[in-house]
C-alpha positions in Angstrom: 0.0 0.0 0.0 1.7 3.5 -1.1 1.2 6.2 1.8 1.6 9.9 1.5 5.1 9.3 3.3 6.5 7.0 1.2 5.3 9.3 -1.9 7.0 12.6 0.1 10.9 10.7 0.8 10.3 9.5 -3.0 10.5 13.0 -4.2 12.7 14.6 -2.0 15.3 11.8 -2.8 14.7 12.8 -6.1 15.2 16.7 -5.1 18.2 15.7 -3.0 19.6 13.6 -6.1 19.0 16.5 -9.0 20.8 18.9 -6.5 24.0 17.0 -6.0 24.1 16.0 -9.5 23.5 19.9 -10.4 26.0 21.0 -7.5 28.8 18.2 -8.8 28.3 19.7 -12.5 28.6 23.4 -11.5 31.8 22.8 -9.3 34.0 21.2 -12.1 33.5 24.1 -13.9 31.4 23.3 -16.7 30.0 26.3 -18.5 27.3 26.2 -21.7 29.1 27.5 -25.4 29.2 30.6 -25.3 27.7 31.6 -22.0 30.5 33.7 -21.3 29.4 36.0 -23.7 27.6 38.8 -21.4 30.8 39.3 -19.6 32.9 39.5 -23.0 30.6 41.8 -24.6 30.9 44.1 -22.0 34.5 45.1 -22.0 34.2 45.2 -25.9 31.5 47.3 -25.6 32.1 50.7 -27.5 35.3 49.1 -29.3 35.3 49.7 -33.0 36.8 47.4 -35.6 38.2 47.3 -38.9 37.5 43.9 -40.9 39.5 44.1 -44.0 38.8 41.1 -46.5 40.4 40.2 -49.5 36.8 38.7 -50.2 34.7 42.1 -49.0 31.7 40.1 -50.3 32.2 36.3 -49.4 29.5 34.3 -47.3 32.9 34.4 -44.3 33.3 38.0 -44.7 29.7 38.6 -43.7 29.7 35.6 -41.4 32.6 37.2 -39.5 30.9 40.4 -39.2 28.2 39.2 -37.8 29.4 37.7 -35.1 32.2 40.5 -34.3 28.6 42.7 -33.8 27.2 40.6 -31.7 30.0 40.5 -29.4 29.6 44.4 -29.1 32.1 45.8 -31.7 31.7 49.3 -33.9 32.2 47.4 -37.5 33.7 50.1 -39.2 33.5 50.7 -43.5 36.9 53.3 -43.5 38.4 55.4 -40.9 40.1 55.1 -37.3 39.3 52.1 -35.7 40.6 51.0 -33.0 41.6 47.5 -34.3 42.4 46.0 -37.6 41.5 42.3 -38.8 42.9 41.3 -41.9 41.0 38.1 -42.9 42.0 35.8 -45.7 40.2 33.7 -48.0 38.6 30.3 -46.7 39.8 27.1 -47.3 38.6 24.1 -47.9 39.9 20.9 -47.9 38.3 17.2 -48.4 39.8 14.0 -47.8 38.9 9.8 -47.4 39.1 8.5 -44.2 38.3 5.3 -44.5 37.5 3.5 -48.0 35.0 0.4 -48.8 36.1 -2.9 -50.1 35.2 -1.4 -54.0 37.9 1.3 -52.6 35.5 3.9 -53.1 35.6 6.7 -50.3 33.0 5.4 -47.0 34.3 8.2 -45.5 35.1 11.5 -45.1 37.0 14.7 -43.3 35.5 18.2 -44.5 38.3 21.0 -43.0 37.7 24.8 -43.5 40.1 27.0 -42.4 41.1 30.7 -42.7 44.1 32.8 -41.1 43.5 36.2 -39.7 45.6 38.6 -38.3 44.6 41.4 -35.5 46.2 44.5 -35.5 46.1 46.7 -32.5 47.7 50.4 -32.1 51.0 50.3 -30.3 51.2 46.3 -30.2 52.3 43.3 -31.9 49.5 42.1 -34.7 48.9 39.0 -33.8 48.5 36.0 -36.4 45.9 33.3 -36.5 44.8 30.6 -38.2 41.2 29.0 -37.1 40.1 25.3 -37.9 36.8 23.4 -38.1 36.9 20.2 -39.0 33.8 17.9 -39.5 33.1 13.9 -40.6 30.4 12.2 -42.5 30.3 9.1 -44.0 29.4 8.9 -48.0 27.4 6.9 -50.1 28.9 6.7 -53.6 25.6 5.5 -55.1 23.8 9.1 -54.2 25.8 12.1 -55.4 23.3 14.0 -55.3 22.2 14.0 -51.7 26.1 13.8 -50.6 26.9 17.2 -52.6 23.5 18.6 -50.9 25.1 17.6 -47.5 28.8 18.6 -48.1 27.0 22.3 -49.1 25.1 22.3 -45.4 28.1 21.5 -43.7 30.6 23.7 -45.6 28.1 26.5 -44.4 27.5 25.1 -40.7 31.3 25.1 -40.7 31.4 28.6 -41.9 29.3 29.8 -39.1 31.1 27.8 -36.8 34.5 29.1 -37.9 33.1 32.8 -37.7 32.1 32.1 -34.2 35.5 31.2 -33.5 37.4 33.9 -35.0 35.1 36.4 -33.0 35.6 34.0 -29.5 39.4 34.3 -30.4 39.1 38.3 -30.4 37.5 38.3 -28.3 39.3 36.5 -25.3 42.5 38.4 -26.6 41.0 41.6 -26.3 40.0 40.8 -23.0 42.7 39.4 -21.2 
């Protein structure tokens, strides 16, 4: 027979479980992506920034932008900024990983990087290079469907490597 009490130390076992478990995960020190962002923004608040591309109109180029603005920087066309970033083109780079017994790619590593330099008035520019790399396995009977999904994750990896670059300012402006 189930009793009110035996329903009550149920759920606060539960309640006493879920906080240790939520204490034990807050003391090692584990934070969300990107959930130090308030206190980044903050100190780049009122900052403004250069981005000089030799691709002014690529899909990175506006990629970058947007997350150098949501971070809190001035984007600036021409003038004095504060800071310089110099990015260079993407690149993009496909290779087999593992083949099938036709030796046909099974498959494969998708790598975009692009190198950046910051320049800052009255310091060293500092020179960068930032790396995604992603896996996905290919089926040689539908090219189709595998160009379609190399095209979504060359542009998730875009957006991912924009995030990165602006992370990477970030924390150097910062510290």
């Amino acid at each position: 027979m189930i009793t009110y009490d035996n329903i009550g130390q149920n759920a606060l076992g539960r309640w006493m479980c879920l906080s240790a478990i939520l204490m034990c995960l807050a003391g090692c020190g584990f934070q969300l992506k990107g959930s130090d962002a308030a206190s980044s923004s903050a100190k780049l608040e009122g900052m403004t920034l250069q981005l000089i591309s030799s691709q002014p109109r690529s899909e990175l180029t506006r990629e970058v932008s947007r997350a150098l603005s949501a971070t809190g920087l001035t984007l600036l066309e021409d003038g004095d900024a504060m800071l310089r970033l110099r990015l260079q083109p993407e690149q993009f780079t496909q290779r087999n990983v593992s083949l099938t017994a036709q030796a046909r790619a099974a498959e494969l590593e998708l790598t975009l990087f692009a190198d950046f330099t910051l320049m800052q008035a009255e310091m060293d520019p500092i020179d960068a290079r930032a790396t995604v790399t992603r896996q996905m396995l290919n089926d040689p009977r539908n090219v189709v469907g595998k160009t379609e999904e190399i095209r979504l994750l060359r542009d998730e990896m875009r957006r991912d490597l924009a995030d990165q670059i602006a992370r990477r300012i970030s924390h150097s402006l910062g510290s």
